[in-house]
TIBA-293310 format. One record per residue (C-alpha): x, y, z. Coordinates in nm, 2 decimals, decimal comma, always signed. Layout:
N
<rec><px>X</px><py>Y</py><pz>Z</pz></rec>
...
END
This chain:
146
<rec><px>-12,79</px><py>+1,40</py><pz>+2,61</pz></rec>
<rec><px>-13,00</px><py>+1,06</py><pz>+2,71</pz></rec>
<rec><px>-12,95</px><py>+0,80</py><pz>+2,53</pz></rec>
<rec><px>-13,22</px><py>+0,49</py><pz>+2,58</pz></rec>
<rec><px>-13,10</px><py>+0,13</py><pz>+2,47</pz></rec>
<rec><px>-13,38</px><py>-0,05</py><pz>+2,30</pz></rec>
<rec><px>-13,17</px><py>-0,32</py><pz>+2,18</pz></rec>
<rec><px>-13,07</px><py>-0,56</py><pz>+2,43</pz></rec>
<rec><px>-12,76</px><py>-0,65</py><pz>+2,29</pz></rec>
<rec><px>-12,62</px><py>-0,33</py><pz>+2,28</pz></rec>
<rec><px>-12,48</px><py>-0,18</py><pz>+2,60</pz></rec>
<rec><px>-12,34</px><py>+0,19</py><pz>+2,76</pz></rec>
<rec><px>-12,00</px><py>+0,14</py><pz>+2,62</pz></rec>
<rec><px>-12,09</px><py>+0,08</py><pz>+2,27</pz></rec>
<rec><px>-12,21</px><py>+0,49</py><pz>+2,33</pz></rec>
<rec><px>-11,82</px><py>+0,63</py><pz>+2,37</pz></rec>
<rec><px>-11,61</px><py>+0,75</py><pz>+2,12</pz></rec>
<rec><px>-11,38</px><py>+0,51</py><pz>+2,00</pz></rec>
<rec><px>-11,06</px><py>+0,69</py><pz>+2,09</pz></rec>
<rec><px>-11,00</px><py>+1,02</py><pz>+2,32</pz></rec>
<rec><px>-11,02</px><py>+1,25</py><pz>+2,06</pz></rec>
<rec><px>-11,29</px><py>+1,08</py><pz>+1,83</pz></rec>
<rec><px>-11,57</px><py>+1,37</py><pz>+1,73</pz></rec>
<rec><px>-11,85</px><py>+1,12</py><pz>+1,72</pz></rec>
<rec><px>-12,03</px><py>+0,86</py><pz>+1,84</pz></rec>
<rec><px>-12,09</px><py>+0,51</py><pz>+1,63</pz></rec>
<rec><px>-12,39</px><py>+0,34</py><pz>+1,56</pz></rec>
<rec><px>-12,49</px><py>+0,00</py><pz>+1,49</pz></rec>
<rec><px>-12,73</px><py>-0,16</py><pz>+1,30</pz></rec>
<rec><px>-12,96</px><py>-0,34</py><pz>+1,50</pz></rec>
<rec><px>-13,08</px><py>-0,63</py><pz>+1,27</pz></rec>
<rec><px>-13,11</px><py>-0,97</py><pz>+1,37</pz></rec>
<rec><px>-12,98</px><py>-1,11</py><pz>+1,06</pz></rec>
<rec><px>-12,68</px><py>-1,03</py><pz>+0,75</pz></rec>
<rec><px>-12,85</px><py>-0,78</py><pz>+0,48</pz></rec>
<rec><px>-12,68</px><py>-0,75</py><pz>+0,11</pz></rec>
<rec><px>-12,74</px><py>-0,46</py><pz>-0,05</pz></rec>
<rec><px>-12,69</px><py>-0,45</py><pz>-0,43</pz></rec>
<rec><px>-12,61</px><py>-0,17</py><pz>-0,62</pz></rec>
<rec><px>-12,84</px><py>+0,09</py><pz>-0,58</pz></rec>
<rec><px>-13,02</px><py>-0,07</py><pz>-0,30</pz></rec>
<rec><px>-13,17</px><py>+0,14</py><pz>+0,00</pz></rec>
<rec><px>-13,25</px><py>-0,01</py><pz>+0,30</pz></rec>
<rec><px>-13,41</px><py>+0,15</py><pz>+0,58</pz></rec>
<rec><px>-13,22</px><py>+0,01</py><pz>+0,93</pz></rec>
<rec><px>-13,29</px><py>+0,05</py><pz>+1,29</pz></rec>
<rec><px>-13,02</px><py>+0,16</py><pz>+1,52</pz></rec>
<rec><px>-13,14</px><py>+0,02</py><pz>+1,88</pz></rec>
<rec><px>-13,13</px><py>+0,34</py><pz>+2,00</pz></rec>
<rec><px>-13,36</px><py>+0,65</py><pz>+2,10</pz></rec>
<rec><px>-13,21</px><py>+0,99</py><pz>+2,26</pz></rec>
<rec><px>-13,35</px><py>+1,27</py><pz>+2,43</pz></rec>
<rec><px>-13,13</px><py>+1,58</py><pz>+2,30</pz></rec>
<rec><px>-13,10</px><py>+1,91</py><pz>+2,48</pz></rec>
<rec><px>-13,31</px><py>+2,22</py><pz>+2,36</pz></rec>
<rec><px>-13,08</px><py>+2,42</py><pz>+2,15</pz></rec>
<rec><px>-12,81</px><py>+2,09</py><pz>+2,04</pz></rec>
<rec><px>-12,86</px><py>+1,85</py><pz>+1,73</pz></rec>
<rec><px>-12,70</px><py>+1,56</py><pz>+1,63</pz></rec>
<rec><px>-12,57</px><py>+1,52</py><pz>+1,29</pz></rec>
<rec><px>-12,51</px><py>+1,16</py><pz>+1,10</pz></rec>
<rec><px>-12,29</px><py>+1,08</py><pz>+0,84</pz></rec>
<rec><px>-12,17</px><py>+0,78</py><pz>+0,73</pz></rec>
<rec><px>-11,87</px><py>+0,57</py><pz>+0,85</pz></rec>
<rec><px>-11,59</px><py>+0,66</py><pz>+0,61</pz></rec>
<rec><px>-11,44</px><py>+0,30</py><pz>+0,57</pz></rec>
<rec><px>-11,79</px><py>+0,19</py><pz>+0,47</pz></rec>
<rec><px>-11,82</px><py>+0,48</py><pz>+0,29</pz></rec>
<rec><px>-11,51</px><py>+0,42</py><pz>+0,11</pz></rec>
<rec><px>-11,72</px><py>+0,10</py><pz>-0,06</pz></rec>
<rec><px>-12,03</px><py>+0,25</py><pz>-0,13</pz></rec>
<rec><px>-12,23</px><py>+0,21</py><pz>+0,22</pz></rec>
<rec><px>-12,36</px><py>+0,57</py><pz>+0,28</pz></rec>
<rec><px>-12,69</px><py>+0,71</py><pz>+0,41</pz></rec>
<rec><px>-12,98</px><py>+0,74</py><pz>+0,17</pz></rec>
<rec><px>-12,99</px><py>+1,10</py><pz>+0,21</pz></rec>
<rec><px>-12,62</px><py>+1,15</py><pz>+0,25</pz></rec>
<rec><px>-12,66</px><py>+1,32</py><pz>+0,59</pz></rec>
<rec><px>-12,94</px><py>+1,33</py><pz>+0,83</pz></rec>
<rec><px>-13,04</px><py>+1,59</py><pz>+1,13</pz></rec>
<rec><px>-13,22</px><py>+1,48</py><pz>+1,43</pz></rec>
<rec><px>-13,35</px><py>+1,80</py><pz>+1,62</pz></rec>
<rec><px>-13,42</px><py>+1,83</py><pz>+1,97</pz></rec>
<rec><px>-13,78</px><py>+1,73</py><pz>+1,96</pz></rec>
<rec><px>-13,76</px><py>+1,39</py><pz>+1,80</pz></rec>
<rec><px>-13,81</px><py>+1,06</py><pz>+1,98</pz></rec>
<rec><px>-13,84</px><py>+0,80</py><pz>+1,83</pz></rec>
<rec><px>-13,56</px><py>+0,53</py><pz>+1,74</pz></rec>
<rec><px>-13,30</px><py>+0,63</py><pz>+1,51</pz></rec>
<rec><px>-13,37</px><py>+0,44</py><pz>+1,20</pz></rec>
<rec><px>-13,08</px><py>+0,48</py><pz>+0,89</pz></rec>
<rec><px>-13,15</px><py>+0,49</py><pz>+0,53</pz></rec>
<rec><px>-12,84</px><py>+0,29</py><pz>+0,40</pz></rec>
<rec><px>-12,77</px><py>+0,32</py><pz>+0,07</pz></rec>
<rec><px>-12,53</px><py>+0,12</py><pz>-0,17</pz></rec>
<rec><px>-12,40</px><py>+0,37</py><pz>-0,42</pz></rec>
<rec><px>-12,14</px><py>+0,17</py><pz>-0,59</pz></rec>
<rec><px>-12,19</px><py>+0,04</py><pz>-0,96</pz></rec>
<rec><px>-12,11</px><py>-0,32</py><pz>-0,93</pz></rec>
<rec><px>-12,09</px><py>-0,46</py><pz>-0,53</pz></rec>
<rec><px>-12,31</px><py>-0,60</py><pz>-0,34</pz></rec>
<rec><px>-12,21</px><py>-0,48</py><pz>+0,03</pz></rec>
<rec><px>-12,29</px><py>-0,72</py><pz>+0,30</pz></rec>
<rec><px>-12,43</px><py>-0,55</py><pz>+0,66</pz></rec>
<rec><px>-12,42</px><py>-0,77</py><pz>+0,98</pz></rec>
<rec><px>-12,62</px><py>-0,75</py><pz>+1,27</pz></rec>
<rec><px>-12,46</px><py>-0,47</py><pz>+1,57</pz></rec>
<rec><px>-12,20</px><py>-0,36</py><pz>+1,27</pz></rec>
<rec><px>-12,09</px><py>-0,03</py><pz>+1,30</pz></rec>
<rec><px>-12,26</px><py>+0,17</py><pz>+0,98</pz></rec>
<rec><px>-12,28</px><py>+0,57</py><pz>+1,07</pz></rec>
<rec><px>-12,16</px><py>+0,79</py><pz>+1,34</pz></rec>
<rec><px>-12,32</px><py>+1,06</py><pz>+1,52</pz></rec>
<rec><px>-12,26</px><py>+1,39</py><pz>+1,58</pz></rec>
<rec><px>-12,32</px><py>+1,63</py><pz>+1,89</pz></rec>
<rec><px>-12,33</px><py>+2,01</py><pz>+1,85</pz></rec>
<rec><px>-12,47</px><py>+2,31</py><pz>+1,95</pz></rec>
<rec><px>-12,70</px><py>+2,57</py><pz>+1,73</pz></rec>
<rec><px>-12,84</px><py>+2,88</py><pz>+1,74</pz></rec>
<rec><px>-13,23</px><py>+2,82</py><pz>+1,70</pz></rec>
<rec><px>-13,36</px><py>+3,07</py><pz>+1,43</pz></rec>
<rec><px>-12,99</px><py>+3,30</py><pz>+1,58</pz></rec>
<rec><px>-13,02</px><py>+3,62</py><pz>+1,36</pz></rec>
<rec><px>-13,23</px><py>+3,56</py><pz>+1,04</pz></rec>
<rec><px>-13,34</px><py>+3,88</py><pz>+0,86</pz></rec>
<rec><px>-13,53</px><py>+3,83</py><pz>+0,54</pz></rec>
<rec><px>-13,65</px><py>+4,18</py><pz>+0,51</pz></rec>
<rec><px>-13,29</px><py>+4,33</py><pz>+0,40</pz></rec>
<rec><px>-13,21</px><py>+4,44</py><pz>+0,01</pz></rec>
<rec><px>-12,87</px><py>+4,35</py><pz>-0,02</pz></rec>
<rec><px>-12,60</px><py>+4,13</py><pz>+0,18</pz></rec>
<rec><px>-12,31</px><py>+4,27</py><pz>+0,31</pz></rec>
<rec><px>-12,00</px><py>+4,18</py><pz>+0,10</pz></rec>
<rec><px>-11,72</px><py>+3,97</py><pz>+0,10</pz></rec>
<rec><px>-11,41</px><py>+3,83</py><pz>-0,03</pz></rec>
<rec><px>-11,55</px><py>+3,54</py><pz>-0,19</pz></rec>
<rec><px>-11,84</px><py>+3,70</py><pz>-0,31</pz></rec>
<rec><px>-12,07</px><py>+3,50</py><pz>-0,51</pz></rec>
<rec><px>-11,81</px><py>+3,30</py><pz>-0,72</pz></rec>
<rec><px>-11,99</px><py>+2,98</py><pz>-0,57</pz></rec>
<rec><px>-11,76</px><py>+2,66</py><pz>-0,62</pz></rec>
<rec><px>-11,39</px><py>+2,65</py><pz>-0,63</pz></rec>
<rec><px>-11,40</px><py>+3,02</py><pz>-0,51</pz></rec>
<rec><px>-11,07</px><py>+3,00</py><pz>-0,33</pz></rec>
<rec><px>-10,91</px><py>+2,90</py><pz>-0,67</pz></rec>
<rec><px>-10,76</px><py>+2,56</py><pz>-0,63</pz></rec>
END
């Protein structure tokens, strides 16, 4: 994957994970000032960044967990960027808590992004009658009983 730096105060080694066996990558919010978010508040941030992703991979973003932890999470929970796309990674950030306003500063760590491979359109059959079944069935949530 290519990653293309459009922020100048960003460099290549903000683009490794954080420790050896760290699953994703971080990203930053590339504002030039603090933000506050009050409850509630969405706010729409770049990231710096554009990549050029490999046919048949996808990146997947999800929130940092210690921001998470107070309320800072993407707009739309998660986000998918597909191999076609790009443009700068922008973030809808999100402050889901009841009562705090959470304070963003510029080139702060906010989500994390995730590499992976999938199957494009793998095996989909949407002519059949019946699925083939399973333990769980179709008890939905808590099917494993806890």
């Amino acid at each position: 994957m290519q990653i293309q730096i459009i922020d100048p105060r960003l460099n290549k080694d903000s683009f490794k994970p954080t420790t050896k066996g760290s699953a994703s990558i971080d990203l930053y919010a590339s504002i030039q000032s603090p933000l506050l978010l009050i409850p509630g508040q969405l706010q729409i941030i770049p990231t710096g960044i554009r990549i050029a992703i490999p046919q048949y991979w996808v990146v997947v973003i999800t929130p940092k967990s210690s921001r998470g932890s107070e309320g800072l999470v993407l707009g739309n929970l998660t986000s998918i960027i597909d191999s076609d796309y790009r443009g700068e990674i922008y973030l809808q950030m999100w402050n889901r808590s009841n009562n705090n306003a959470i304070s963003i500063i510029p080139l702060e760590r906010i989500a994390q992004m995730i590499i992976a491979p999938h199957y494009e359109h793998c095996c989909i059959d949407i002519s059949i009658d019946d699925l083939n079944k399973t333990t769980s069935g179709e008890s939905g949530f808590e099917n494993t009983g806890k």
